[in-house]
C-alpha positions, 0 to 999 in steps of 0.5 A: 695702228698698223706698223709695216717693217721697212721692205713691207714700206719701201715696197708699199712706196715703190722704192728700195728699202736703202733708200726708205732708210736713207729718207728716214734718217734724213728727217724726211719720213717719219718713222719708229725705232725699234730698238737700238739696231738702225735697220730695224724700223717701222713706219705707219701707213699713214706717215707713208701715205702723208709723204706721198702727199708731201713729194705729189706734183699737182697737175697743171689744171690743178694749180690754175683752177685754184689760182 
């Protein structure tokens, strides 16, 4: 299992590593404390990739050719 640390995250998700924090605490991300420090976080990459698929937007031709 592969563990990246918050900027290595936010970077792979193209966001700041303020705002990954702010979605982890949030719920939305899931994530690993790694101790009693709020900052020090870690996420796997495929919780990271499973968010994307979360906030994905289909394309129009995508939602018609499964209706």
């Amino acid at each position: 299992m592969e563990l990246l640390k918050t900027k290595a995250a936010a970077k792979y998700l193209a966001m700041s590593a303020t705002k990954l924090r702010e979605f982890a605490r949030k719920g939305k991300i899931a994530y690993i404390s790694m101790g009693e420090n709020t900052s020090d976080l870690r996420f796997k990459l495929t919780d990271l990739d499973a968010f994307v698929e979360r906030c994905r937007i289909p394309a129009t031709s995508e939602v018609a050719s499964r209706a």
